[in-house]
C-alpha positions, 0 to 999 in steps of 0.5 A: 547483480542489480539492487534495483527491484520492482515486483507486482501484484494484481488482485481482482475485486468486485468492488467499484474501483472509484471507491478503492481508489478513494479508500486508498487515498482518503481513507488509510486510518480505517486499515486498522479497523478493517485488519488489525491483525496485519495493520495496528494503527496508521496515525497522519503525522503531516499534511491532510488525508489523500494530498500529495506531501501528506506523511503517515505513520503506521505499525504492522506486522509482516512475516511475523515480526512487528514493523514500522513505516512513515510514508509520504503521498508522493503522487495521485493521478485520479484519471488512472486511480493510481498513488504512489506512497514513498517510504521515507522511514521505518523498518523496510529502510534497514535492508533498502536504500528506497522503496515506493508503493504505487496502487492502480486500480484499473476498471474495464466494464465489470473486470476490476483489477487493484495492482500493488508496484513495488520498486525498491533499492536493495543496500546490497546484493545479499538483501533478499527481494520482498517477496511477501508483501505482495502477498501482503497488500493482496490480503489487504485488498481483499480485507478491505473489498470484504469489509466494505462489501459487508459494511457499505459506507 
């Protein structure tokens, strides 16, 4: 049996993919003010905001339970509006050997599409596949859309 994994999830949004992408880069502080029941604080721990090596903390909850991740900015590829975010400790490594998040937001005309990659090393076979948080990120994306189509920057 294989303990390498990707999942993905797709969202369509209304909302300019520039901006998304920028929220996403520059903006992972306002998450908890956009969606505190999910996202409790994320706090920049090294680097600065939206550069690749920067390293953020952040408090969560997912399925219920409290959770902790430290991420690093691991690669931003602005002609593709895509990061990868690498965790390098918290919660998600009790069960995974590694585990990376890449955000793509792809504009074709009016069709606006954010998609979440999850890719990830399970420690053994018997650890389940992450099956909610795509679920998660979904409800992320569309949280911060909402707020920032209600809110305009």
């Amino acid at each position: 049996m294989a303990l390498n994994g990707k999942l993905v999830s797709s969202t369509s949004i209304k909302l300019d993919g520039d901006l998304f992408f920028e929220l996403c880069r520059y903006k992972l502080s306002d998450m908890a003010n956009i969606c505190p029941q999910i996202v409790h604080n994320v706090d920049l721990v090294a680097g600065q905001w939206g550069a690749v090596g920067s390293v953020f903390c952040s408090n969560y909850t997912l399925d219920g339970e409290k959770k902790f991740v430290k991420a690093k900015i691991e690669a931003i590829d602005e002609t593709k509006r895509s990061i990868t975010y690498k965790v390098v400790e918290g919660s998600v490594l009790e069960v995974y050997t590694s585990f990376k998040v890449t955000c793509n937001i792809d504009c074709n005309g009016q069709h606006k599409v954010v998609t979440w990659s999850f890719e990830y090393e399970k420690k053994s076979a018997c650890v389940p596949h992450p099956h909610t948080l795509p679920d998660l990120f979904s409800a992320l994306t569309k949280l911060l859309e909402l707020r920032c189509l209600l809110v305009p920057n």
